[in-house]
N, C-alpha and C positions, 0 to 999 in steps of 0.2 A: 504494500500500500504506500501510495506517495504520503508525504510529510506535507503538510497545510503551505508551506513555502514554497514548494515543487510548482505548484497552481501559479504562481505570477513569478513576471521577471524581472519586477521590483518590489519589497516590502518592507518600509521601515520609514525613519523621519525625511521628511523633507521641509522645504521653507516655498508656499504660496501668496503670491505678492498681486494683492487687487489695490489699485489708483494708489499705488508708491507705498504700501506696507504691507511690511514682512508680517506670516502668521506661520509660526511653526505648527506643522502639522504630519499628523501617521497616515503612512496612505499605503494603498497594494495597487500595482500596476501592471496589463500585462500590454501584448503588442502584437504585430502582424506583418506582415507585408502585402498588400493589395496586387498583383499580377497586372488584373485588369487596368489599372490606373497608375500603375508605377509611385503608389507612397506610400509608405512607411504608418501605419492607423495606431494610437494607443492610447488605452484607458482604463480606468479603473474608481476606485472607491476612497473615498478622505473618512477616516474614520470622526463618528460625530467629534464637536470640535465648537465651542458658543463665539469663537473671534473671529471663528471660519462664517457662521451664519449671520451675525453681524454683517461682516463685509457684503456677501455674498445674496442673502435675497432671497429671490428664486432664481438667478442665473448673473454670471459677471464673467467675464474674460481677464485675463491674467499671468502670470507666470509660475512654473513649477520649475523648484530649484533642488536638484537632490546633489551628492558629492558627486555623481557623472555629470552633470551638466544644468541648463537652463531647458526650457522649453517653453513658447506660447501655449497656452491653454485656457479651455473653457471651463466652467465650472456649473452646474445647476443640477437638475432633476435630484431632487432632495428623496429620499428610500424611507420606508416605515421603520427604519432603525436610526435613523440621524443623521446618515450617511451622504455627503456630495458626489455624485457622480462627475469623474474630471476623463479629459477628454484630449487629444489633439493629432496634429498631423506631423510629418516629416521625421526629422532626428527628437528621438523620444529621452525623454530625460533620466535614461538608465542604459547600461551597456546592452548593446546589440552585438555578436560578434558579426563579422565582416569577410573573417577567415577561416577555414578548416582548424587550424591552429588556437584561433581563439572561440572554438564553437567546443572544441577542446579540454581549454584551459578553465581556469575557475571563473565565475562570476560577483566575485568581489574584491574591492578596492583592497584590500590587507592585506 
């Protein structure tokens, strides 16, 4: 049986920045590759969060900051658990490998 981490290809803190502030936040993340349309699709879940909802509404665009990178993103469709659903396109703000070698290798920064 996989291990609950197995399920995304990111899981842990990150920092989401609606109209120039930072909100730390937990999120899981996972990702794709579209064929059809050549990008890169990901998305995932911000664990309930009251700085997040604050900012956030019922929908806000934004950035997702994890230690692999930045990414534009969107934020909204709130879940019966507290949950923001985030979202975005192109280079996803967590390691994708690129290489046999790094599809390989481990998945984290340490």
């Amino acid at each position: 049986m996989a291990e609950p981490a197995d399920d995304y290809d990111y899981q842990g803190s990150a920092t989401v920045t609606i109209d120039g502030t930072d909100i730390p936040v937990e999120l899981m993340l996972r990702g794709y590759f579209q064929g059809i349309d050549g990008i890169y699709r990901w998305y995932g879940r911000i664990r309930p969060n009251q700085e997040l909802a604050a900012a956030v509404g019922d929908e806000a665009a934004g950035e997702v900051s994890t230690a692999f990178g930045t990414a534009p993103a969107v934020i909204g469709d709130l879940d019966f658990w507290g949950r923001y659903r985030i979202s975005g396109r192109s280079t996803p703000p967590f390691f994708v490998p690129n290489s046999l070698a790094e599809l390989e290798g481990p998945r984290s920064i340490h």
